[in-house]
LUMSEPA-6318 format. One record per residue: residue in one letter; y, x, z negated of N, C-alpha, C, O, CB in turn. Coordinates in steps of 0.1 Angstrom, whole numbers, padded with zeros to 4 digits, always signed. Glycine has a CB too. Layout:
N
AYXZYXZYXZYXZYXZ;...
# end
This chain:
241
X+0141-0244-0091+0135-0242-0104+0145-0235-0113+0151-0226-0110+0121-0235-0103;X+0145-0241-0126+0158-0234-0135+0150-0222-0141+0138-0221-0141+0165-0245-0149;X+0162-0210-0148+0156-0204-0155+0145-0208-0169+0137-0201-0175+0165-0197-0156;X+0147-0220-0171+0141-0223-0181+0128-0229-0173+0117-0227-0178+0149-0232-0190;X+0128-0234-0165+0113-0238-0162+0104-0224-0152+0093-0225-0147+0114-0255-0153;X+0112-0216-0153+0110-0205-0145+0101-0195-0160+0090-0190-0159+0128-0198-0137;X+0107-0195-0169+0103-0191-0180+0089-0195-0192+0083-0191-0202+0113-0192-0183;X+0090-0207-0182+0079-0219-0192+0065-0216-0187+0055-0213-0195+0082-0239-0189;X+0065-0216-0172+0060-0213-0163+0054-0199-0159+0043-0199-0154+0066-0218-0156;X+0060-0190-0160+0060-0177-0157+0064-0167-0168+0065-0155-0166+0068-0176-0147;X+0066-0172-0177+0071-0165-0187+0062-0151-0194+0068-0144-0202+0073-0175-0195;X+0050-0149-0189+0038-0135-0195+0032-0132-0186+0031-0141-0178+0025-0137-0206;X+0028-0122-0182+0018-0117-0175+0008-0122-0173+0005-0124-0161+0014-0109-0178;X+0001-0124-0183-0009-0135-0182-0010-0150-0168-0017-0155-0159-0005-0141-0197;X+0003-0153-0174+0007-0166-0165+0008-0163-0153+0002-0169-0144+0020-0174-0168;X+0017-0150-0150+0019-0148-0133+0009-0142-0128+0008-0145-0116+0031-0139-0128;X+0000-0133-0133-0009-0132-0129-0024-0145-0123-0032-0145-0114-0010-0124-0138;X-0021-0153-0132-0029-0167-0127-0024-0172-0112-0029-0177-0102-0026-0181-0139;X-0014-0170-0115-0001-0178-0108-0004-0169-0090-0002-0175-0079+0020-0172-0120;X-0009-0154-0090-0012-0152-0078-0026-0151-0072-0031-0147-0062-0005-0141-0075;X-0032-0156-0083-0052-0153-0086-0051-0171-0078-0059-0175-0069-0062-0153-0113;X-0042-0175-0083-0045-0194-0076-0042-0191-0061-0050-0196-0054-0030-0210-0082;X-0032-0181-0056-0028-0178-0043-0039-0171-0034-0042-0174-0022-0017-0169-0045;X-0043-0164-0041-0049-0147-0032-0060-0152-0034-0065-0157-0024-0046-0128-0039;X-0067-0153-0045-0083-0160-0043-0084-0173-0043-0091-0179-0051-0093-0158-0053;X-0077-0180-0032-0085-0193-0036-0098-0199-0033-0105-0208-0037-0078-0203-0032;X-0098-0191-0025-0114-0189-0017-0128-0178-0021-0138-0174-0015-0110-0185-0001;X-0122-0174-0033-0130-0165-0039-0124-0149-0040-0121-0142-0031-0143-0166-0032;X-0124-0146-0053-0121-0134-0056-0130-0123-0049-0142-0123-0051-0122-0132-0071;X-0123-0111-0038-0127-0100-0033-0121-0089-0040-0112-0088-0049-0125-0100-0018;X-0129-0079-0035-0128-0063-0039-0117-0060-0028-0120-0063-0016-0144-0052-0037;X-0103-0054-0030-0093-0051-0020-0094-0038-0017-0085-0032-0012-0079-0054-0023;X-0108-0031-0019-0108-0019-0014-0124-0019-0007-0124-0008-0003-0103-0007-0025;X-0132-0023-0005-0142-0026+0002-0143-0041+0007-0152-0043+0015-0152-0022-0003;X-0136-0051+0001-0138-0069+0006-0152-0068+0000-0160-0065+0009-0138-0075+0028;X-0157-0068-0008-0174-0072-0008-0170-0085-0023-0163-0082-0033-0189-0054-0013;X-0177-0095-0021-0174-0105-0032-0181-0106-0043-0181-0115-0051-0174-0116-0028;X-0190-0092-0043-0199-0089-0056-0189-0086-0064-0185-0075-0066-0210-0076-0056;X-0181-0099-0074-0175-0090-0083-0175-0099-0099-0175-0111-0101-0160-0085-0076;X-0173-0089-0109-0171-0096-0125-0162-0093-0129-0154-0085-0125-0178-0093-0136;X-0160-0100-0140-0151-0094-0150-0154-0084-0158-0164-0081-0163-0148-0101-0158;X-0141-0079-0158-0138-0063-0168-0132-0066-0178-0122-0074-0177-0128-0049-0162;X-0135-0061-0188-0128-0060-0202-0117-0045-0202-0121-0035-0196-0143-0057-0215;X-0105-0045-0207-0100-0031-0211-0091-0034-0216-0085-0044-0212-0097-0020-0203;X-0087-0026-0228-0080-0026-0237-0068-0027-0235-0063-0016-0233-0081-0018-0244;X-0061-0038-0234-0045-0039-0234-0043-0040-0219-0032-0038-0214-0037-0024-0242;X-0053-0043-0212-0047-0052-0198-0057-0062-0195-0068-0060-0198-0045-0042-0184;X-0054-0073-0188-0061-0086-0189-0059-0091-0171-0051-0087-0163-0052-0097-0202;X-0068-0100-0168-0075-0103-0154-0078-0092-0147-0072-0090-0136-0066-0112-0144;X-0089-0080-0153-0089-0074-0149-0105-0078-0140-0111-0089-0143-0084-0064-0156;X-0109-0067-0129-0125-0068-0122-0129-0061-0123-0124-0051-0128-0129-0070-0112;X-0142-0064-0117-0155-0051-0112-0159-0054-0101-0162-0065-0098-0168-0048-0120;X-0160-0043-0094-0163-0048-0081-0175-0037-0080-0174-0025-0080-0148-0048-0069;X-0188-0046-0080-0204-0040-0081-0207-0031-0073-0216-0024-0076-0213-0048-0080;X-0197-0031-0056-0205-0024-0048-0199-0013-0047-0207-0004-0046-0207-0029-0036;X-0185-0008-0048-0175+0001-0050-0179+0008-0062-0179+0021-0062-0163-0004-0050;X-0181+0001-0075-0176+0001-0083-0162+0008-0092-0161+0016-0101-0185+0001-0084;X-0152+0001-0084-0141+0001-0087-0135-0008-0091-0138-0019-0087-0137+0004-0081;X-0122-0006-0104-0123-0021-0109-0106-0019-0105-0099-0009-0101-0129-0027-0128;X-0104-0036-0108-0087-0040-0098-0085-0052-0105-0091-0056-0115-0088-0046-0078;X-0071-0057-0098-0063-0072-0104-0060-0080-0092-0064-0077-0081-0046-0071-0112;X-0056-0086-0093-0048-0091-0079-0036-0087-0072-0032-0092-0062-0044-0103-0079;X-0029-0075-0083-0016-0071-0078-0022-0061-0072-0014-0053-0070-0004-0068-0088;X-0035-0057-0068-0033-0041-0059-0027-0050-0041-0025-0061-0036-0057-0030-0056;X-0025-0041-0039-0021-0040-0022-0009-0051-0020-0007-0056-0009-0036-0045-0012;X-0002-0055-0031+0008-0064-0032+0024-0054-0038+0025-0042-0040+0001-0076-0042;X+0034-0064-0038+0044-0055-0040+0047-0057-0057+0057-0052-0063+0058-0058-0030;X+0037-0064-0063+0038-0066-0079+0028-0059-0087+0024-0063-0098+0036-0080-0083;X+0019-0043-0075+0009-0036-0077+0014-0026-0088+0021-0018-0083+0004-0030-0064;X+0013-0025-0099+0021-0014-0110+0030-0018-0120+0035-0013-0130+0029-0003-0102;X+0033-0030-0114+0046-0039-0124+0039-0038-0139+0028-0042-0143+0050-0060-0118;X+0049-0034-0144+0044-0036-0159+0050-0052-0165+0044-0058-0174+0051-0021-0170;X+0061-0056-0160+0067-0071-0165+0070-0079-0151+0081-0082-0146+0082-0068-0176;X+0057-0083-0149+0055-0093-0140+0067-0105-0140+0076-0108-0132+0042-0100-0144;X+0065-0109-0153+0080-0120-0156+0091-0118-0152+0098-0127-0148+0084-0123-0169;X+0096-0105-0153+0111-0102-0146+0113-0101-0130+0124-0101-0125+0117-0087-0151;X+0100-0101-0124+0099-0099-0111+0099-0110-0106+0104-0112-0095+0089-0091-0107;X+0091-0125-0114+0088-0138-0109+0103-0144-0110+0107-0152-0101+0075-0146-0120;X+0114-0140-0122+0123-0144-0125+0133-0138-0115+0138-0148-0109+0124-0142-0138;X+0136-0129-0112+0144-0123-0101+0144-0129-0088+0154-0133-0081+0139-0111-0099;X+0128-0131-0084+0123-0138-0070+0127-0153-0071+0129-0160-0061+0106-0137-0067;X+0127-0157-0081+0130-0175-0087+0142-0176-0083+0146-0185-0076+0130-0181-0105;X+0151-0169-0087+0163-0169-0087+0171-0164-0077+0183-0169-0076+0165-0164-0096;X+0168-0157-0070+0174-0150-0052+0168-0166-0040+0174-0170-0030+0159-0127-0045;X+0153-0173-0044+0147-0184-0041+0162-0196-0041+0168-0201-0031+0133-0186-0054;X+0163-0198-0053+0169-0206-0056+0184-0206-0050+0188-0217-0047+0166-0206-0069;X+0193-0194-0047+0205-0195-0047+0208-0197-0037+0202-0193-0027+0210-0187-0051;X+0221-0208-0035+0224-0212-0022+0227-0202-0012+0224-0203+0000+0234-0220-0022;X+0232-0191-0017+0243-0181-0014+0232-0165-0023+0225-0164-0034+0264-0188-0023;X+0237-0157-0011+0233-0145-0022+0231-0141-0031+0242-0135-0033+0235-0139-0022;X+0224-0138-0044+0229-0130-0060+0227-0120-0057+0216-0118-0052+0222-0133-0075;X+0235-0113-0060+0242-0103-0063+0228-0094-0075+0221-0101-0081+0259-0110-0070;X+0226-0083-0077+0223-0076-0085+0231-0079-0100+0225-0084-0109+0225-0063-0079;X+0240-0078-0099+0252-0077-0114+0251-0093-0119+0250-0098-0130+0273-0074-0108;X+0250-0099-0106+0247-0115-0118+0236-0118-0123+0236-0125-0133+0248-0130-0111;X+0218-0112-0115+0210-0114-0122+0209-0107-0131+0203-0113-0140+0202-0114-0118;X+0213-0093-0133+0214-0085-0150+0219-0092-0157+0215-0092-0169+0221-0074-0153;X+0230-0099-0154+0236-0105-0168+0229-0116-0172+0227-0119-0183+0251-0109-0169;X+0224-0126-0160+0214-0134-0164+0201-0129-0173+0198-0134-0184+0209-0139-0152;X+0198-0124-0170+0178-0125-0176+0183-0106-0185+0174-0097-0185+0157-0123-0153;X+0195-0104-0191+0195-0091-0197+0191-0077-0192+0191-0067-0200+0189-0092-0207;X+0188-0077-0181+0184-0062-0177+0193-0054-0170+0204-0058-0167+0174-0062-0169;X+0187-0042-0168+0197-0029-0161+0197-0033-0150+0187-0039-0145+0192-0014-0159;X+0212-0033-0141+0218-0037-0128+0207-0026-0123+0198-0032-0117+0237-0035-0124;X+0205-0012-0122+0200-0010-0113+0182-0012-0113+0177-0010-0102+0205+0002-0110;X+0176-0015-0123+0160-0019-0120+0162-0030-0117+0151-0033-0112+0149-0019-0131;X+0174-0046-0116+0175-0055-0108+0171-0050-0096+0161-0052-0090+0186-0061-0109;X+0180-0043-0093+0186-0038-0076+0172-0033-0066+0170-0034-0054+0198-0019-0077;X+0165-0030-0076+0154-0022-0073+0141-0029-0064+0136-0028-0053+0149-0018-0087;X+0140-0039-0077+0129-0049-0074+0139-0062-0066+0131-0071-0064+0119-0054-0092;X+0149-0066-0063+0157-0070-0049+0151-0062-0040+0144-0067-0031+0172-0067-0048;X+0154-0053-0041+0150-0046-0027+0139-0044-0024+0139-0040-0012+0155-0035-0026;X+0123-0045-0029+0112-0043-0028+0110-0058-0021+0105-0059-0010+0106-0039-0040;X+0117-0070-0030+0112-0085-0028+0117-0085-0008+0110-0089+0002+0124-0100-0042;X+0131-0080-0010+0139-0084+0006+0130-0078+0015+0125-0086+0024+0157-0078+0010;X+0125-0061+0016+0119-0054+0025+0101-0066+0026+0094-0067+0036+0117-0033+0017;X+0097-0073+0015+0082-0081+0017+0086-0088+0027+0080-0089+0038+0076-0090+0005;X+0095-0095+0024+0100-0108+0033+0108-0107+0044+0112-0116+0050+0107-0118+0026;X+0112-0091+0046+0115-0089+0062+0112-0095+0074+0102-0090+0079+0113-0081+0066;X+0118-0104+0079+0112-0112+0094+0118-0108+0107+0117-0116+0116+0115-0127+0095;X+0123-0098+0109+0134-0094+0119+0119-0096+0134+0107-0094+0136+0143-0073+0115;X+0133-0100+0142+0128-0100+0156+0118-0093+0159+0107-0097+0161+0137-0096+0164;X+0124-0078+0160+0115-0065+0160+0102-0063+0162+0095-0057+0171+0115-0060+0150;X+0101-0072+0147+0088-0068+0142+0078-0081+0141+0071-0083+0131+0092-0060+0127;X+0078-0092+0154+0072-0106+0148+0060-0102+0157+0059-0094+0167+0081-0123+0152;X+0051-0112+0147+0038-0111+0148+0031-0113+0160+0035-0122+0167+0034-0116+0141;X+0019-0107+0164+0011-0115+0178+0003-0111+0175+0000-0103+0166+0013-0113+0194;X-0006-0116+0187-0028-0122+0192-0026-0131+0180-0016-0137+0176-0047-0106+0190;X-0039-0129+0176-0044-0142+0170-0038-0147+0161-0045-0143+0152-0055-0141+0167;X-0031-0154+0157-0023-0160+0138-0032-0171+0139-0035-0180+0147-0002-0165+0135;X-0033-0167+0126-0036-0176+0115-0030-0183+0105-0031-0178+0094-0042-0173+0111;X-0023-0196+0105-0014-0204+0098-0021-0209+0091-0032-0213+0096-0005-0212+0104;X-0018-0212+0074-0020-0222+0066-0014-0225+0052-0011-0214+0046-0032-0221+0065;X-0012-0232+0049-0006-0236+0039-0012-0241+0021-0021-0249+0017+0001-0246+0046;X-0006-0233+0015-0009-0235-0002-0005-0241-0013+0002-0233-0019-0008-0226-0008;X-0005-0252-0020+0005-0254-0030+0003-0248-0047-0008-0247-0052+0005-0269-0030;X+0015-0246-0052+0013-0236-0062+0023-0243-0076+0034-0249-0074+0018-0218-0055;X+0019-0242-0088+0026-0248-0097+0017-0247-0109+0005-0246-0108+0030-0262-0094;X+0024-0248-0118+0017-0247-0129+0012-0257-0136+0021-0263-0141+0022-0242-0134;X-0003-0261-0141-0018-0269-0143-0011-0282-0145-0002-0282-0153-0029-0263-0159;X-0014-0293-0140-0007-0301-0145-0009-0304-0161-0018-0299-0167-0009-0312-0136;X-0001-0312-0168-0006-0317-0184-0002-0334-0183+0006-0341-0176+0005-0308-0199;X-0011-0337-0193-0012-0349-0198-0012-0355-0181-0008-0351-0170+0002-0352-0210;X-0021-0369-0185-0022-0375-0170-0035-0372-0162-0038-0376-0151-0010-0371-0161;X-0041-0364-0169-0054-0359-0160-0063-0374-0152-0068-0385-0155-0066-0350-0172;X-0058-0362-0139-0067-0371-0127-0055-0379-0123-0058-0387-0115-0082-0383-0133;X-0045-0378-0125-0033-0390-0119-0027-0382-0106-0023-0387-0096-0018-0394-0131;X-0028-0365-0109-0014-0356-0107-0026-0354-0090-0038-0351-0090-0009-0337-0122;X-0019-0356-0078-0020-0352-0065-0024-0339-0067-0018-0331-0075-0009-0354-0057;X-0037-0335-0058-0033-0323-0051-0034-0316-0038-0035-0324-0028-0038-0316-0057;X-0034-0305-0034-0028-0298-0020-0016-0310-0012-0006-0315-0015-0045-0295-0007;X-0025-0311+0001-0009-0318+0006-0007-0334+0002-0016-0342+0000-0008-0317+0025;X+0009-0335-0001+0013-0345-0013+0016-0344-0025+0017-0352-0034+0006-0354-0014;X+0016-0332-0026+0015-0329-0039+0032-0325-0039+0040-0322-0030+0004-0315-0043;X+0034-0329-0056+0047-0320-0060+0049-0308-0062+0060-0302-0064+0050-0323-0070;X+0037-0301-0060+0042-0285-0064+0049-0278-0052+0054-0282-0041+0027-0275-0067;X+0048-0264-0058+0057-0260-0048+0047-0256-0032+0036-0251-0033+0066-0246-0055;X+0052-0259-0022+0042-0255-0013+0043-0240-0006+0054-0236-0005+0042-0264-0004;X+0034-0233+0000+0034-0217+0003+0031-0218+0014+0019-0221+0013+0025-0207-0004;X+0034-0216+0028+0034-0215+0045+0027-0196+0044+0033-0187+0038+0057-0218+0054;X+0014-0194+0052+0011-0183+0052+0010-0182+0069+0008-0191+0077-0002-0181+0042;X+0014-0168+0073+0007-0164+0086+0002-0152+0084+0007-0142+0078+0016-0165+0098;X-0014-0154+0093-0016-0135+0095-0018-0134+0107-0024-0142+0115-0029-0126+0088;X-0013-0123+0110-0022-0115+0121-0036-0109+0120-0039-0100+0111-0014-0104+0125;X-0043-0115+0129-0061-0112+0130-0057-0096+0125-0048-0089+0129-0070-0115+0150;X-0066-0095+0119-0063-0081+0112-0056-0072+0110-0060-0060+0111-0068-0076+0113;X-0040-0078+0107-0031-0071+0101-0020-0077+0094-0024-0084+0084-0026-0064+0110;X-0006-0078+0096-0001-0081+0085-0001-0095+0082-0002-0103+0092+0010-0075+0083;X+0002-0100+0067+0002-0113+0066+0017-0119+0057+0020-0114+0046-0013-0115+0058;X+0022-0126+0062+0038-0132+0056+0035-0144+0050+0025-0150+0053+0050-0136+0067;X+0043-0148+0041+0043-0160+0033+0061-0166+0033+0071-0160+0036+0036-0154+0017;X+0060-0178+0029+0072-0184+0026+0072-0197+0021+0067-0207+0025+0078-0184+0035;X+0082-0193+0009+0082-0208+0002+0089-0219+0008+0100-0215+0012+0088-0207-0010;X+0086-0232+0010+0090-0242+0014+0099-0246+0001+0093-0247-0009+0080-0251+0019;X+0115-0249+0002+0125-0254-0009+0122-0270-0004+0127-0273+0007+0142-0248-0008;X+0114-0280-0011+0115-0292-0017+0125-0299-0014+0125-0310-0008+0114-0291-0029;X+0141-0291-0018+0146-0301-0020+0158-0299-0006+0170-0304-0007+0151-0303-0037;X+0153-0291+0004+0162-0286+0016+0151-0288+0026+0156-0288+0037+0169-0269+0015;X+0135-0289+0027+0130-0294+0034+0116-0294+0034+0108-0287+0028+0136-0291+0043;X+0115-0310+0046+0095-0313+0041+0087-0307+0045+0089-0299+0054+0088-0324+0044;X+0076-0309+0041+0063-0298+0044+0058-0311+0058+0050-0320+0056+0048-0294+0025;X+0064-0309+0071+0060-0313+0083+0063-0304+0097+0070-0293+0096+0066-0326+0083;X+0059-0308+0109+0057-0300+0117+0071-0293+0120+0070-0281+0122+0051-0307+0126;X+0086-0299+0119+0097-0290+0116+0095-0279+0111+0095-0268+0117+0104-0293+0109;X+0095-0280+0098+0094-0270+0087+0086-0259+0093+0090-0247+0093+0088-0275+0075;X+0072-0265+0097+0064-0252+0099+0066-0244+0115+0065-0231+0116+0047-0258+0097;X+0070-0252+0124+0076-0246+0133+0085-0240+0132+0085-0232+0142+0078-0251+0140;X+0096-0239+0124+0104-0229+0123+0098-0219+0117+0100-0207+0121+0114-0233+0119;X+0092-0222+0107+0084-0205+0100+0077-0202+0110+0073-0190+0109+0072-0204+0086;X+0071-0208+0121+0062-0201+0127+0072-0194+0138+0069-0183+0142+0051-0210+0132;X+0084-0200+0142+0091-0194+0156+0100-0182+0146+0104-0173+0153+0102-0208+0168;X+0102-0182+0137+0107-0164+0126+0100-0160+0126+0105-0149+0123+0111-0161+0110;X+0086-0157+0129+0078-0150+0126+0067-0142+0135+0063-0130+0134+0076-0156+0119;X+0063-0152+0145+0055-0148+0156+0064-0154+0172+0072-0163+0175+0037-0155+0154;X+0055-0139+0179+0062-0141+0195+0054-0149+0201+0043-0145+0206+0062-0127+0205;X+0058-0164+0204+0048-0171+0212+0042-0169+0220+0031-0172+0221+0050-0179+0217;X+0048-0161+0229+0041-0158+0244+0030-0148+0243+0023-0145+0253+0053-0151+0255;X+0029-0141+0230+0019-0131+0235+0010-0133+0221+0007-0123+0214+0025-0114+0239;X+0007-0141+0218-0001-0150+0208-0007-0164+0207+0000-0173+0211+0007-0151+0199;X-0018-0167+0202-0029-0180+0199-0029-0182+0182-0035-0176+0172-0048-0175+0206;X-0019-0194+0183-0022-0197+0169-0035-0206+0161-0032-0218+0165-0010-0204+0167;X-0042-0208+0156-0052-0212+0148-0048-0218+0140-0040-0211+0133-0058-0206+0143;X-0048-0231+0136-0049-0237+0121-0061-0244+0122-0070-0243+0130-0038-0247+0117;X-0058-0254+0107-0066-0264+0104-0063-0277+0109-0052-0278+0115-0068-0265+0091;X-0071-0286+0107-0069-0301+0113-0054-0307+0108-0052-0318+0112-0082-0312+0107;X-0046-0302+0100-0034-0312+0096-0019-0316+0107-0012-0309+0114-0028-0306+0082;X-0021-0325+0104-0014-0333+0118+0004-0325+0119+0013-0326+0127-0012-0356+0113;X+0005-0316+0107+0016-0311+0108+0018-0303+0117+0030-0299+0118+0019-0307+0099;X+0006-0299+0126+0008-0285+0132+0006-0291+0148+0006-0285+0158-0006-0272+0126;X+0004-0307+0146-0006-0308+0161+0005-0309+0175+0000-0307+0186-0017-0327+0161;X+0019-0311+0174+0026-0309+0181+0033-0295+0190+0040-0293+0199+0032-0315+0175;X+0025-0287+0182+0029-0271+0187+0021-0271+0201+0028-0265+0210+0021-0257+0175;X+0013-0274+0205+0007-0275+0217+0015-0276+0231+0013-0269+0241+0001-0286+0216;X+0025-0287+0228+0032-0296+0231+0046-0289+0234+0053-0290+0244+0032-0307+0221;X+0048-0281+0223+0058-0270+0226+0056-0260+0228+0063-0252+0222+0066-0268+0220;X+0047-0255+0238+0047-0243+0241+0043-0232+0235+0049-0221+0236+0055-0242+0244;X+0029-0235+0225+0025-0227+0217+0007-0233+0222+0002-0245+0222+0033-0228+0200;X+0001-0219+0225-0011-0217+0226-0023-0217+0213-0028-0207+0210-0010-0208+0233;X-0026-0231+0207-0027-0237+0197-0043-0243+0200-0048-0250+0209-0015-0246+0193;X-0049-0237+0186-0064-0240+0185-0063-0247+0170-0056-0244+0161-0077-0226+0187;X-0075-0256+0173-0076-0260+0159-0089-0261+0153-0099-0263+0160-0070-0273+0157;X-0090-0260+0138-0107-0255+0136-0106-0271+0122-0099-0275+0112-0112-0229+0127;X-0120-0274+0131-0124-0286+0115-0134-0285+0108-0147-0286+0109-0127-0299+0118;X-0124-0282+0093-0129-0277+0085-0146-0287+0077-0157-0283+0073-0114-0275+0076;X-0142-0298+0079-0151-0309+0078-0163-0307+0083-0172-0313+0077-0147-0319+0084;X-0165-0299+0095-0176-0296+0105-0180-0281+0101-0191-0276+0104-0170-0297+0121;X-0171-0274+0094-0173-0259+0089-0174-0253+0106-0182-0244+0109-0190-0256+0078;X-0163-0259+0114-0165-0252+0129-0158-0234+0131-0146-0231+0130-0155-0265+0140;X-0168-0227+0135-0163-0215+0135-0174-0208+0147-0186-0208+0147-0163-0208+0120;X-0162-0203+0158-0165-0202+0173-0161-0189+0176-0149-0189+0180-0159-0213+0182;X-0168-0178+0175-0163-0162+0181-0149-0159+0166-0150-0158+0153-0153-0165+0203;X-0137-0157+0177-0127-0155+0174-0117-0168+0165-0107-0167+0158-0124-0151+0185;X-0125-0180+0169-0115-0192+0168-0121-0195+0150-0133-0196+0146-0118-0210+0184;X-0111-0194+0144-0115-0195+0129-0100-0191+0117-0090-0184+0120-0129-0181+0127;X-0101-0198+0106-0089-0192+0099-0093-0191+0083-0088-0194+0072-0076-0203+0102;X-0107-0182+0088-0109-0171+0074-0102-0164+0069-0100-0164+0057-0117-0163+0074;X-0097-0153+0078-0084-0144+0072-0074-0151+0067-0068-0143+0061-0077-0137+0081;X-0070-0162+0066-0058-0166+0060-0057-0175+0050-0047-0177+0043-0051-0170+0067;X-0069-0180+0050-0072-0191+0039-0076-0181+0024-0079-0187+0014-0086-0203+0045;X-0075-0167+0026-0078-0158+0010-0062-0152+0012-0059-0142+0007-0095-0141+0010;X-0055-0158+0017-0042-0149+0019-0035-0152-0001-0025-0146-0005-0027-0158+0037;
# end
């Protein structure tokens, strides 16, 4: 994505905020400090997608418990991540300042917040239960309504999620034009990320995943068609990721 369509797209608060409301609730907006889905809209002066959350009553956005929680210019953060996304090869701090006009070191900054999110080291990969699933994300289609595909087949960009049954949850963008949203693809995000041997992965019915079995991954699958949900075997946690 160029800076210009990076800008078209993402260019206000407004927009990137939609832009993680399509992500994080797609399954319905929760309260991130009790989960209860009693919630409305809040009005306040000079900040916007804001909530209420009836049972707390505490109000929130979608950036709490995220690393874009306090950002006052969402756009330079979407623009930074677009752009480290995009480069074949590392950028550098000093080239995105001169790109998008800002201080080398509040670049450096929010670099370093984005690299520590997307940490995958050995170390630290995930086990028990994951939950894999995948999102596509882009901005509304225009003109053409009802023509433009959506979820899988779609042109947009696509989002690979995993969690751990109640704990952390990783994401990763699939690059389009370096590779397809098929069982490859997702097997490799899945072998960066979780320890096979001491983990049961969960998805949904899509045939992208059905070969993991096959390789040596202890793999359940839930149909969604049937609304099938058995004890533990389920991929609620990840489908609000």
């Amino acid at each position: 994505m160029t800076i210009i369509e990076l800008m078209k797209n993402y260019g206000t608060n407004e927009l990137c905020l939609e832009l993680l409301e399509e992500i994080l609730y797609k399954d319905g907006i929760y309260c991130p400090y009790c989960n209860s889905n009693k919630i409305s809209s809040k009005s306040e002066k000079g900040r916007t997608n804001r909530h209420q959350c009836q049972s707390c009553q505490k109000s929130f956005s979608v950036t709490v418990g995220t690393i874009f929680h306090k950002a006052r210019k969402l756009p330079q953060w979407f623009m930074i991540l677009g752009l480290m996304l995009n480069a074949k090869k590392s950028k550098s701090s000093c080239e995105i300042s001169r790109d998008l006009g800002m201080r080398q070191a509040s670049v450096w900054e929010i670099q370093n917040k984005i690299r520590v999110a997307m940490n995958t080291k050995e170390s630290s990969l995930l086990q028990g239960i994951i939950e894999m699933d995948e999102t596509y994300i882009g901005g509304k289609p225009r003109g053409n309504v009802g023509k433009n595909k959506r979820g899988r087949g779609t042109n947009k960009t696509a989002v690979v999620g995993l969690q751990e049954r109640g704990g952390e949850v990783r994401v990763e963008v699939v690059d389009r034009e370096k590779d397809s949203m098929n069982f490859k693809t997702l097997k490799r995000i899945f072998d960066n990320n979780v320890d096979k041997i001491k983990s049961v992965l969960v998805t949904d019915e899509y045939l992208g995943y059905a070969p993991m079995a096959s390789n040596g991954v202890s793999h359940f699958v839930i149909n969604h068609s049937e609304k099938f949900v058995a004890g533990d075997i389920h991929t609620n946690s990840i489908e609000g990721f």
